[in-house]
PLY file of the C-alpha trace (Angstrom):
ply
format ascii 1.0
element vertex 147
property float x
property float y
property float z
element edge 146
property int vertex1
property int vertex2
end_header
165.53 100.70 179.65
168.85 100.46 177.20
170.60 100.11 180.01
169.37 97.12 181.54
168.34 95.46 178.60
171.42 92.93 178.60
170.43 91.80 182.49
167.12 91.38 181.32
168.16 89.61 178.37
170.29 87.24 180.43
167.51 86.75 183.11
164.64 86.10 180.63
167.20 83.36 178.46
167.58 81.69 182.05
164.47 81.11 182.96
163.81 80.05 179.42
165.93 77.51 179.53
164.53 76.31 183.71
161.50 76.49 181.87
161.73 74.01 178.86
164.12 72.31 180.89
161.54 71.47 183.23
159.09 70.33 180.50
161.89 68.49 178.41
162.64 66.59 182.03
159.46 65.87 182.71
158.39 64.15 179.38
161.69 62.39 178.70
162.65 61.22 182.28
159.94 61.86 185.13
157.31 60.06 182.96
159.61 57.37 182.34
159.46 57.21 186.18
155.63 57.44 186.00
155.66 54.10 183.43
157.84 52.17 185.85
156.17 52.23 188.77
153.07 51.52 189.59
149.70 52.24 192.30
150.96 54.29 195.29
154.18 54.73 193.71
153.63 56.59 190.85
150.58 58.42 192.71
153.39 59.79 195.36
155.86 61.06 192.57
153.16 63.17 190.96
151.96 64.35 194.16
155.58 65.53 195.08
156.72 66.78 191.52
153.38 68.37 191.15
153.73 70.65 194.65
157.09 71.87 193.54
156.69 72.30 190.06
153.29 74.44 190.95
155.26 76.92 192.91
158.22 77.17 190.35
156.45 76.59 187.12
154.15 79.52 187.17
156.58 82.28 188.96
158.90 81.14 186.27
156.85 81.95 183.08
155.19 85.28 185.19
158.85 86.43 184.58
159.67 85.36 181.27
156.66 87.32 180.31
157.58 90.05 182.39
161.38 90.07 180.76
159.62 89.38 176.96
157.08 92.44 177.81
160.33 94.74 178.61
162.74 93.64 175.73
159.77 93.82 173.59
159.17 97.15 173.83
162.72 97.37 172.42
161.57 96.54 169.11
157.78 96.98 168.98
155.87 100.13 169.90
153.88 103.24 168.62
157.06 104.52 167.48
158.96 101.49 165.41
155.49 100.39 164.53
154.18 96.71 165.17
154.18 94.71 161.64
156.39 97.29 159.49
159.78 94.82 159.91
160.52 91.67 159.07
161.37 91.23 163.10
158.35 92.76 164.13
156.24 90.58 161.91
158.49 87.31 163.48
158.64 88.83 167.21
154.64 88.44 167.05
154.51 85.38 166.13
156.59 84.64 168.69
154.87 86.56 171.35
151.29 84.63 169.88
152.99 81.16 170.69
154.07 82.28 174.25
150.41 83.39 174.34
149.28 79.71 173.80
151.89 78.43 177.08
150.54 81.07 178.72
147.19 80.44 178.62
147.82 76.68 179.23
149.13 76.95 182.52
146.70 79.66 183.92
144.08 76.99 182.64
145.69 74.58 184.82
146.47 76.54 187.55
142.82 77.87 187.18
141.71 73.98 187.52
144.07 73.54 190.39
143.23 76.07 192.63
139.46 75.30 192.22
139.35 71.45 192.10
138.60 70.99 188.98
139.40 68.06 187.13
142.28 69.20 183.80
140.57 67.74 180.39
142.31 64.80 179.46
144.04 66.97 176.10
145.80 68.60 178.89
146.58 65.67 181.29
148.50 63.76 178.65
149.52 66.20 175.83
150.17 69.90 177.31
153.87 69.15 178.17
154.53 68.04 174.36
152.61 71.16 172.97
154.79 73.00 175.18
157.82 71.67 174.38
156.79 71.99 170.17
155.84 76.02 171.07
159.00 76.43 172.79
161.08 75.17 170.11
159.10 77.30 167.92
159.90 80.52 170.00
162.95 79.89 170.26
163.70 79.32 166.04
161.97 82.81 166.10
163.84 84.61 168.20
166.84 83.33 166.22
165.77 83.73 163.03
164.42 87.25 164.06
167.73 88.96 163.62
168.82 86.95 161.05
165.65 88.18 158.47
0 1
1 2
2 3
3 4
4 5
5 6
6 7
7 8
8 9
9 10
10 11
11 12
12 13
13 14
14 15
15 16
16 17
17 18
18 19
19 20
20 21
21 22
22 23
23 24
24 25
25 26
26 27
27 28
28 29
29 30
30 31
31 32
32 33
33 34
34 35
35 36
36 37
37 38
38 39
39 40
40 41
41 42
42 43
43 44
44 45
45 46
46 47
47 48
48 49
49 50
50 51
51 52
52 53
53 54
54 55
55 56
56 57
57 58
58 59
59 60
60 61
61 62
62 63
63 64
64 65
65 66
66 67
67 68
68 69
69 70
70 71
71 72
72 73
73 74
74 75
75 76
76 77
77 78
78 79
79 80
80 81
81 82
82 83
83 84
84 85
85 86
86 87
87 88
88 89
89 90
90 91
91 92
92 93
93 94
94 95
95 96
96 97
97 98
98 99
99 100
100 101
101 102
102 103
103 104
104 105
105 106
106 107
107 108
108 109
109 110
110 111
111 112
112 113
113 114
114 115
115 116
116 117
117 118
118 119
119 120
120 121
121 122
122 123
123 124
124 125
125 126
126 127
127 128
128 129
129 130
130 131
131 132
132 133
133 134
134 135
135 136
136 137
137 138
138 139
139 140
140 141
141 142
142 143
143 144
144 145
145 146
């Protein structure tokens, strides 16, 4: 595993960033779309944005969680222990708020695939709790090596 740790590394900090990206795009410019027009309009730009982004969006996190889950092991295990470090202590905090996204989006994906309809806290507000976790993971995993 030391040995492809830095590919990993690169990979999971890529689709990181397609990832928040995404979200960041979505609540600062697509929904400015959304507000503009109206009806049929704004109907057919969710409809498209909504079939692409549920093919990339969930493949996407599947292997940031996959890459986390490999570099993770790195630091956290039966051997290093899983609270003993500072790190440790910070990596699962970080790994609890990547639990939250996580279970977000197989709740919606859960509602999608069964025709369910999302709860309205999810409709409006999942994107900016996303965006708020993300910002969080990301302080931790800089302040992880810093501690």
């Amino acid at each position: 595993m030391e040995a492809l740790y830095p590919y990993v590394h690169i990979i999971h900090l890529i689709l990181g960033i397609m990832f928040l990206g995404y979200v960041f795009s979505d609540l600062a410019v697509i929904s400015a779309l959304k507000k503009k027009f109206s009806g049929e309009v704004s109907q057919e730009i969710n409809r498209t944005l909504g079939q692409r982004s549920f093919k990339i969006f969930p493949l996407t996190l599947l292997f940031i969680v996959l890459t986390g889950g490999m570099m993770m092991s790195r630091y956290s295990n039966t051997e290093a222990g899983f609270f003993e470090t500072n790190l440790q202590q910070i990596l699962i905090l970080k790994i609890f708020l990547a639990l939250i996204i996580v279970s977000g989006v197989l709740y919606n994906l859960f509602s999608k695939l069964t025709n369910r309809p999302k709860s309205p806290f999810m409709q409006e507000h999942f994107h900016k709790l996303v965006i708020v976790l993300g910002l969080g993971i990301v302080i931790c995993a800089k302040v992880m090596f810093i501690v």
